[in-house]
C-alpha positions, 0 to 999 in steps of 0.5 A: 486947310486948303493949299494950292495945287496947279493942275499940271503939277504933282508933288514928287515922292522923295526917293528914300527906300527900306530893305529886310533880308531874311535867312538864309540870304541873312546871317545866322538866324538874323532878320536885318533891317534897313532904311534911308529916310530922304527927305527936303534937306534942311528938315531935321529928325530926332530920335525919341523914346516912349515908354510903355503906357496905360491909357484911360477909357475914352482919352485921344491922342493928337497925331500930327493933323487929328485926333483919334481915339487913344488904345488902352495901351501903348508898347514902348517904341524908339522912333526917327522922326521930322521933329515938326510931327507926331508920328516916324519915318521908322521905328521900332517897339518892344516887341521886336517889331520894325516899321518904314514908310515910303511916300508914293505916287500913285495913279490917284492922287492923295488928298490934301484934306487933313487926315491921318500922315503915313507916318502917323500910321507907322507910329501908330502901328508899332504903338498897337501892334505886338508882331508884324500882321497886328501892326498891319492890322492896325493901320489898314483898320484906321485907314479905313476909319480915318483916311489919309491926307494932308501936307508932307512937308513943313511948307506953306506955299504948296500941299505935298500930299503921298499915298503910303507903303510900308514895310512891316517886320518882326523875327519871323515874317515881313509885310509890304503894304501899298495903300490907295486911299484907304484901299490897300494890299499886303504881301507877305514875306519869310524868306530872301531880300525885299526893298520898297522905295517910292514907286508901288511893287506889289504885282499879282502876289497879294496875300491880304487885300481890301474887301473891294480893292478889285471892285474899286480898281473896275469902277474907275475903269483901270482894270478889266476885271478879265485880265490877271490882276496885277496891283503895280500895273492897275494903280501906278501912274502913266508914266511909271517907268516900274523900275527896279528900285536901287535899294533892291538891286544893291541887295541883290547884288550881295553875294555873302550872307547879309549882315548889319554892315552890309546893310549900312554899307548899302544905306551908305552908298550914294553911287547906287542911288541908295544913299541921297544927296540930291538939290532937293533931298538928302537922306536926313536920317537912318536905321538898320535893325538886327531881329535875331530869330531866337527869341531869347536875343534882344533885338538891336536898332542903330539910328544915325540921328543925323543926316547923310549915313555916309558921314554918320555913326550908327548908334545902337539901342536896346530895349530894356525897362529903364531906358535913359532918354536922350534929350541931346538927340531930341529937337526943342519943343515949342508946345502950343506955339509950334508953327505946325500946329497953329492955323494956317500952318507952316507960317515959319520955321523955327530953328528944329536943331537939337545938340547931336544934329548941330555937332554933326553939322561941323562933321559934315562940313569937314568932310566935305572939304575932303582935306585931310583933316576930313579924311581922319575924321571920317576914319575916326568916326568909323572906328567908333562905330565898328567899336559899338557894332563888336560890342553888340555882336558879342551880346547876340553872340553871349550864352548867358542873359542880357544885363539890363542896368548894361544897355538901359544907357547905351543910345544916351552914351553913345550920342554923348561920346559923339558930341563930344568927339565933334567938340 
């Protein structure tokens, strides 16, 4: 499917970021990771589980635009979402492994042609990757294989297509990939801060790279070949100012130990920038993980599931073998009737709220009135999520092992306690 695209017009990147910080800017032997998804600010995310699975020789699984083939198997993953799509914003796996993405703008524009989303390619990599450099192996070899294109945006009137970046973290190490069409380079990271957000970032610390990344960037005339080579200043546009993003600085910024609420402090703050509230985006969803370097502790992940961390809790979930599904935070299905998969695409917008998103539009709606009654909510709100936060602090902190049958329904618990905290 083709869209229209004026020549003087380029999609603008929503201005989301993800942040890692690892020891010793971290707290005691902790990796923490953070994400802000912004987004056009009617879409909805949800927050879904997969289990672990086997898959038959030859099968293909259906991302969001096409079919690839299928690996022989999947890890379990816990993924936020647009609820239109097949693949994640962020996520996570089993193996303690954490994916983001960020939309770019780029000195080359992405295609329109459907291919592979950046987000198909997050999910993709934590369903393959048991550590960071796997995941990453992944995604460059199906860029590679598959390309990347196609609409952004559950939009029928114009194509918003993005190059992708991404942040890729397990307990030991982190990589920031930046792609150009199915050219790429990577850096790794082991130590301090790192944010990524819409403009690229990689300078001329690269660490992996597509075999002709350089011999490409000569053929279009943006690089020399002479002169150092520096990733940002060869493949961002003309007019990118290569600002520090807002995310970094708040890092930065931070003279204690980083710790998970630190990191939601600064997914929070609109203030900075951070934090998303803008006519045409809102921060639809978040995530902070806690990857303890000791591997005998489980790693934590707290979604939002709900738009603006501000006026959202937090929620935490752990991986266990029997984790409880939360249809309360899953958007409805409409199968083979989806106005996104039948062509052309996007013709309507069904209604994509699913039960958590809609008891979370009356918070909000409170809080914005910034009455009295708002201002009590708010604190409520907060105390339940310091309650959920001790409660995790006490298992990475415990000596003895973690009680599966204690956590298998934490997520299911505590987005049904917010329900009905809103009711």
């Amino acid at each position: 499917m083709r869209w229209r695209r004026s020549t003087y017009w380029m999609p603008v990147a929503p201005p989301s970021c993800c942040l890692v910080a690892f020891p010793p800017r971290a707290k005691d032997g902790l990796v923490v990771f953070g994400k802000n998804s912004a987004r056009p600010r009617d879409e909805v995310q949800e927050v879904v589980y997969f289990s672990a699975a086997n898959h038959e020789p030859e099968s293909k699984v259906e991302c969001t635009y096409i079919s690839i083939d299928q690996a022989p198997r999947t890890h379990a993953i816990v993924i936020s979402r647009p609820a239109w799509l097949w693949g994640a914003e962020m996520g996570a796996n089993e193996h303690g492994v954490c994916i983001a993405n960020e939309a770019m703008n780029t000195r080359e524009p992405a295609p329109e042609t459907e291919a592979l989303l950046g987000m198909d390619l997050v999910r993709l990599g934590l369903e393959r990757g048991s550590t960071a450099k796997e995941a990453l192996d992944v995604i460059v070899a199906l860029l590679e294989e598959h390309g990347q294109g196609g609409n952004y945006y559950e939009d029928a009137d114009a194509c918003h297509s993005f190059q992708s970046a991404y942040l890729i973290v397990d307990r030991e190490e982190a990589w920031v990939l930046e792609t150009i069409g199915k050219y790429w380079a990577a850096e790794k990271i082991t130590e301090g801060v790192r944010c990524i957000c819409n403009q690229l970032s990689l300078t001329t610390k690269i660490d992996a790279e597509h075999p002709e990344l350089r011999s490409y960037a000569q053929s279009q005339g943006w690089w020399t070949g002479e002169d150092e080579f520096n990733f940002s200043e060869v493949f961002s546009p003309a007019d990118d100012h290569l600002d520090c993003c807002a995310g970094k600085d708040s890092l930065e910024k931070q003279e204690e130990s980083i710790t998970v609420q630190t990191m939601i402090d600064i997914l929070r703050d609109k203030a900075s920038g951070v934090c998303i509230d803008s006519e045409s985006f809102l921060t639809t969803a978040s995530v902070v993980s806690v990857l303890p370097q000791n591997t005998s502790s489980p790693c934590i992940h707290y979604f939002t599931g709900t738009p603006d961390p501000s006026r959202s809790i937090f929620k935490p979930f752990i991986f266990v073998d029997d984790v409880k599904l939360v249809p309360k935070a899953q958007s409805p299905c409409f199968g083979d009737d989806d106005p996104a998969k039948k062509e052309p695409r996007f013709q309507e917008k069904p209604d994509r709220r699913h039960e958590l998103y809609k008891a979370h539009e009356w918070a909000r709606a409170v809080i914005a009135g910034d009455q009295e009654q708002g201002r009590k909510l708010r604190k409520t709100m907060l105390q339940l999520e310091r309650q959920g936060l001790e409660a995790m602090e006490e298992i990475l902190t415990s000596a003895g092992p973690l009680d599966p049958a204690e956590v298998g329904d934490l997520f299911y618990d505590c987005v049904d306690t917010e329900i009905k905290f809103f009711k």
